[in-house]
C-alpha positions in Angstrom: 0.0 0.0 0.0 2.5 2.4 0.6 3.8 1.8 -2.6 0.5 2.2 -4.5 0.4 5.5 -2.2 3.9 6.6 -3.8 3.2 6.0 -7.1 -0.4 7.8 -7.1 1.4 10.9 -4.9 3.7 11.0 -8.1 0.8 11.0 -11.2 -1.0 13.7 -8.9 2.3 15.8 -9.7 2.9 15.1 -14.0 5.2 12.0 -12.7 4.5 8.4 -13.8 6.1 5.8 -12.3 6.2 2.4 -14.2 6.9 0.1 -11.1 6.9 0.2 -7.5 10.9 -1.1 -7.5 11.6 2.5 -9.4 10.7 4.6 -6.3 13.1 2.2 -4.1 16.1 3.1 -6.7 14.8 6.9 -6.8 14.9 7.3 -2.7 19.0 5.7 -3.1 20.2 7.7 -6.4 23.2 9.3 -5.9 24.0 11.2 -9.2 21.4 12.7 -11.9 23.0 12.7 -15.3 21.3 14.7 -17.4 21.2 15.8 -21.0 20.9 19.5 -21.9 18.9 20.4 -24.8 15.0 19.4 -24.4 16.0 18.6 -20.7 17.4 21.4 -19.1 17.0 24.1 -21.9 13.9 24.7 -23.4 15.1 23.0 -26.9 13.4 25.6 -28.9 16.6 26.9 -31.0 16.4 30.7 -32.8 18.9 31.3 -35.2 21.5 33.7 -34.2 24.1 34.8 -37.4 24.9 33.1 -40.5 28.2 33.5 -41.4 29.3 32.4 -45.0 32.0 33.1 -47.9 31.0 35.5 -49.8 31.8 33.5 -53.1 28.2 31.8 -52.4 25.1 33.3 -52.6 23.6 33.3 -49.1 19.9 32.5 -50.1 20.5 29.9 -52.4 22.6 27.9 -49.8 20.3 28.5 -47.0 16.8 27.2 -49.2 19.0 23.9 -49.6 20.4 23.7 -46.3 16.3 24.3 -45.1 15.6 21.3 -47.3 18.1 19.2 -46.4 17.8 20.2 -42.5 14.0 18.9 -43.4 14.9 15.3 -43.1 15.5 15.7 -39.3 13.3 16.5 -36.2 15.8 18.0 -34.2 15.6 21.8 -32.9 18.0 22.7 -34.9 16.5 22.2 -38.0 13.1 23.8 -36.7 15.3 26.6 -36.1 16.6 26.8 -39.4 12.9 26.3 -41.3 11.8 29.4 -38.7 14.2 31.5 -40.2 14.5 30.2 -43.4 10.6 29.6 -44.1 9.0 26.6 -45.3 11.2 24.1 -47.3 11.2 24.4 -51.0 10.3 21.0 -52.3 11.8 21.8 -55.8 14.8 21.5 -54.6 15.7 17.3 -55.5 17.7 15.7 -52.3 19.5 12.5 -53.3 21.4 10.1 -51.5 20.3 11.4 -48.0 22.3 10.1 -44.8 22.0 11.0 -41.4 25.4 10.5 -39.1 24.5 10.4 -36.2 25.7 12.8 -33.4 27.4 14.5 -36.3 24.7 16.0 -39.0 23.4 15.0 -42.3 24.3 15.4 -46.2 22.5 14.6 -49.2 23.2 14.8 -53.3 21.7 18.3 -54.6 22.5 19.3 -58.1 25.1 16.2 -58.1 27.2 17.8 -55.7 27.9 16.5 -52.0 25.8 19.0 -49.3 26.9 18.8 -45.5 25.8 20.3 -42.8 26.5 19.7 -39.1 29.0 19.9 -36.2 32.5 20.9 -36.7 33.3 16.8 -36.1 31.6 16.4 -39.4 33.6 18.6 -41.1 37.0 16.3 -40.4 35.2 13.0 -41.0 34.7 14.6 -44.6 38.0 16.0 -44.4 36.6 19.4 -45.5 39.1 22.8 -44.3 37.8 25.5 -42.6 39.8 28.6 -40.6 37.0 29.0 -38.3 38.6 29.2 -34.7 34.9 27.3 -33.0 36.6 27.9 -29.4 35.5 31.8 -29.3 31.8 30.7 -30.5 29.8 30.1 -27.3 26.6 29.2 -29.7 25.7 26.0 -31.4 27.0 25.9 -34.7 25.9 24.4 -37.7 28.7 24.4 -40.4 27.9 23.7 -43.9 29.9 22.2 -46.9 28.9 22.5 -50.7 30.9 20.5 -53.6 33.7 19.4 -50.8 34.4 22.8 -49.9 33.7 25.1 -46.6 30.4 27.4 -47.1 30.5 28.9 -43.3 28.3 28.4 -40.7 25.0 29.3 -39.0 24.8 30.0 -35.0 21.6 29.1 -32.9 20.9 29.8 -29.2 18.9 27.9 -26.6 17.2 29.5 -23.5 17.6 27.8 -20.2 14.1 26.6 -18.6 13.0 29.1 -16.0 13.2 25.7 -13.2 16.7 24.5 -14.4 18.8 26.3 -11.9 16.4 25.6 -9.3 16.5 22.1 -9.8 20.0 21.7 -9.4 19.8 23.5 -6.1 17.1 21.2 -4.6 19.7 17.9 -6.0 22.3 19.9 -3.9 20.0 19.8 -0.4 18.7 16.3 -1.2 22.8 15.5 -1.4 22.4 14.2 -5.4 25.4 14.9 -7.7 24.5 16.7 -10.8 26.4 15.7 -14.3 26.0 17.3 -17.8 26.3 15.1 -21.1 25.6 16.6 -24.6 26.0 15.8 -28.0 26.7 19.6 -28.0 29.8 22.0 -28.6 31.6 21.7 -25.3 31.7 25.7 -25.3 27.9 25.8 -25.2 27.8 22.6 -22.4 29.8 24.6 -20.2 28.2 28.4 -20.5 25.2 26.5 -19.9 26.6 24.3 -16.4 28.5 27.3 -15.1 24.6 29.3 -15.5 23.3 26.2 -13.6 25.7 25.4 -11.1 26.9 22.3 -11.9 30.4 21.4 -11.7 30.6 18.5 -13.8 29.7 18.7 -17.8 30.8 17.2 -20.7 30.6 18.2 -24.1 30.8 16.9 -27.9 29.9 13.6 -27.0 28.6 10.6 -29.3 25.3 8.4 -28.2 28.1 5.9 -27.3 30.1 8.6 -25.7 27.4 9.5 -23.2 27.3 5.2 -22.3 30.5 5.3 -21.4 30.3 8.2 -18.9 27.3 6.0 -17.2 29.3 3.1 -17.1 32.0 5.3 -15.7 29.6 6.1 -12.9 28.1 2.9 -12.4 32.0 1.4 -11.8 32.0 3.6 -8.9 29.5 2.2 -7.4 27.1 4.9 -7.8 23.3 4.9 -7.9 22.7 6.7 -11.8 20.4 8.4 -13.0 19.8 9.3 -15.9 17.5 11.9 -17.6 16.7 13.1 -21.2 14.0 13.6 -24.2 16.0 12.7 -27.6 16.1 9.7 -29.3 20.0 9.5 -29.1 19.4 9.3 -25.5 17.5 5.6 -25.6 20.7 3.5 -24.9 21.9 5.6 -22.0 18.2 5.9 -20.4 18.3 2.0 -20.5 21.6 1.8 -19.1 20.5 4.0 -15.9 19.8 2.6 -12.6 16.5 4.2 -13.4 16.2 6.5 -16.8 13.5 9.6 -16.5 12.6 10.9 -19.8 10.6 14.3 -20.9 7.1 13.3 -21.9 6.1 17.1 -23.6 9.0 16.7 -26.1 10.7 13.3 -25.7 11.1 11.0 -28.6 8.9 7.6 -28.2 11.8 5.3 -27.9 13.1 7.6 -25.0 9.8 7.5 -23.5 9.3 4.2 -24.4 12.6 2.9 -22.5 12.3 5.1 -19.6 11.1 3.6 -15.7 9.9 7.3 -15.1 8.3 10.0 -17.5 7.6 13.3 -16.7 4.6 14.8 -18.3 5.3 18.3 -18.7 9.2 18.5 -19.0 9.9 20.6 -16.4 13.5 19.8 -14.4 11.9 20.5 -11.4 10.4 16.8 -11.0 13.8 15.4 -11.0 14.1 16.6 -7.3 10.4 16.2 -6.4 10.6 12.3 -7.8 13.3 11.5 -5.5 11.7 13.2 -2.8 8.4 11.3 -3.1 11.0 8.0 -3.9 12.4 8.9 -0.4 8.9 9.5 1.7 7.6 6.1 0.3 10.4 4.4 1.4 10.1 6.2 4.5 6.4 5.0 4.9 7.0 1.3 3.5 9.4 1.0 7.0 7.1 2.8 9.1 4.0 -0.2 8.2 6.7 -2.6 8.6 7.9 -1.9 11.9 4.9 -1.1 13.0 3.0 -4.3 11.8 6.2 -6.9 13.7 5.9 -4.5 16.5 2.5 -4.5 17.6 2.2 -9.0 16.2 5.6 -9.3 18.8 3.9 -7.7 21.3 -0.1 -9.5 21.0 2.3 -12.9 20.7 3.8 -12.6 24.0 1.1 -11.5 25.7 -1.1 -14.5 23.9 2.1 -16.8 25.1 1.4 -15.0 28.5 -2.2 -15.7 28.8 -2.8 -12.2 28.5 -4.2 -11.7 24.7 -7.9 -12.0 24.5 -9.5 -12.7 21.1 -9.6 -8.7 20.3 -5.5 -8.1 21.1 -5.7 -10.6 18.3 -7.7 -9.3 15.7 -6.1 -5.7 16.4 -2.9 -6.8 15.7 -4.3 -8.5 12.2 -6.8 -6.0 11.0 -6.1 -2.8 12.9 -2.3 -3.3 12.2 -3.8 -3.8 8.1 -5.9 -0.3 8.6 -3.4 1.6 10.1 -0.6 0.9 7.4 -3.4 2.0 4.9 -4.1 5.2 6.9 -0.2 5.9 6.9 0.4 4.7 3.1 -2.5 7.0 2.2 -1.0 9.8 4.3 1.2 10.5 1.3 -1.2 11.7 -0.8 -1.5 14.9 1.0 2.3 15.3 1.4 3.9 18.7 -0.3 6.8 17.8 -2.4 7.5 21.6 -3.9 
């Protein structure tokens, strides 16, 4: 019951829980890993400069890079068809490929289009003299025909709970890490606004396993909290994966133990609070319940039970854990 009591004090806050054993894991967790765009940024990218040689014409490149940006879901590329406008479907993609962690390219006019992070560029082997270290932005660099167009520059606004939420980790005595696919200039701007001390940039979907299995050697609790489809594997690998519910991907939510309906960071604390109370109240029936049984039996080995000592200890004991485990219910986890 105090279980059932738990989980309902969770949905009544936008938190479902898919099993009783995930609030036991919550009320231990030692370090929330968390990704940063979707999760602790709002994910809703508006471009900031674009930035290319003048020996292209900046429409033109920008109408294919909009139609090749229209194969994906990300942010990014809703950020680019917001400034841009709507895709023009004229323009003929052909042998589309997305990398992932990296961007995408595609065949237009039967010359190679790329556009992505500045690791795609040296997988292609394309040069560029951009110095990326001075750019705090996300940046989306673009190649045409093999060679270096320039690059576009997008921003992402920090949830209004974020910084909040890492506070309330600190008094509950949870670690806080950072891992993003993104520029590791961004990942830190963004941890240094938050307060937390431990973020890691430019990392692969297998990159961001590793760091959880990094964890999990230490014999921490994990974890592990994102929206994005990239994010699956790592969500899996968590002692208990939470995933955003507004804007998570379905295989995200679909692999998570605990989803949170209206991706706000805030209910990363509040979950482990309510994990925490649960636990507290599961012990609370327990002792009670051997308690008041050890007592009724010595007296019954003492001659001293009557027939209603006994039926206390049975059903009272019964209504008394389901007074406590209901007692959650009306508990404030804010």
């Amino acid at each position: 019951m105090g279980y059932f009591g738990g989980i309902g004090a969770a949905s009544r806050n936008g938190i479902l829980v898919k099993g009783s054993n995930f609030l036991d894991v919550l009320a231990s967790v030692q370090n929330v890993v968390m990704d940063k765009t979707g999760t602790m940024t709002e994910g809703v990218f508006k471009v900031q400069e674009v930035v290319f040689n003048s020996e292209y014409n900046k429409d033109e490149m920008l109408q294919m890079v909009n139609a090749l940006e229209s194969l994906s879901t990300h942010p990014v590329a809703t950020a680019i068809h917001e400034y841009v406008g709507k895709p023009n479907h004229e323009i003929k993609l052909e042998n589309t490929e997305e990398i992932a962690g990296h961007g995408l390219k595609a065949t237009i006019n039967g010359k190679e289009l790329v556009a992505g992070n500045f690791k795609l560029m040296n997988k292609f082997g394309i040069q560029y003299d951009v110095d990326t270290s001075n750019i705090i932005y996300t940046v989306i660099a673009i190649a045409y025909d093999k060679k270096f167009v320039g690059y576009i520059t997008i921003a992402d606004s920090i949830k209004s709970d974020a910084k909040i939420t890492i506070e309330k980790l600190k008094q509950l005595n949870v670690q806080s890490t950072m891992l993003s696919g993104d520029k590791s200039s961004v990942v830190k701007f963004v941890a240094e606004q938050l307060g937390i001390s431990n973020a890691f940039g430019d990392l692969l979907p297998e990159d961001k396993v590793n760091k959880v299995k990094e964890l999990k050697a230490k014999n921490e609790t994990v974890a592990f909290v994102g929206d994005g489809v990239n994010d699956a594997p790592v969500v899996a690998l968590s002692d208990v994966g939470i995933a955003m519910g507004g804007l998570g991907s379905d295989a995200t939510i679909e692999t998570a133990d605990i989803v949170i309906q209206d991706d706000k960071p805030s209910k990363i604390p509040m979950a482990i609070n309510i994990g925490k109370q649960t636990k507290k109240i599961v012990w609370q029936n327990i002792t009670l319940a051997f308690v008041v049984k050890g007592i009724v039996l010595i007296l019954g080995a003492g001659g001293l039970a009557t027939m209603w000592e006994a039926v206390f200890a049975d059903v009272g004991v019964a209504l008394l854990a389901i007074l406590n485990a209901v007692r959650i219910q009306r508990m404030k986890f804010n």
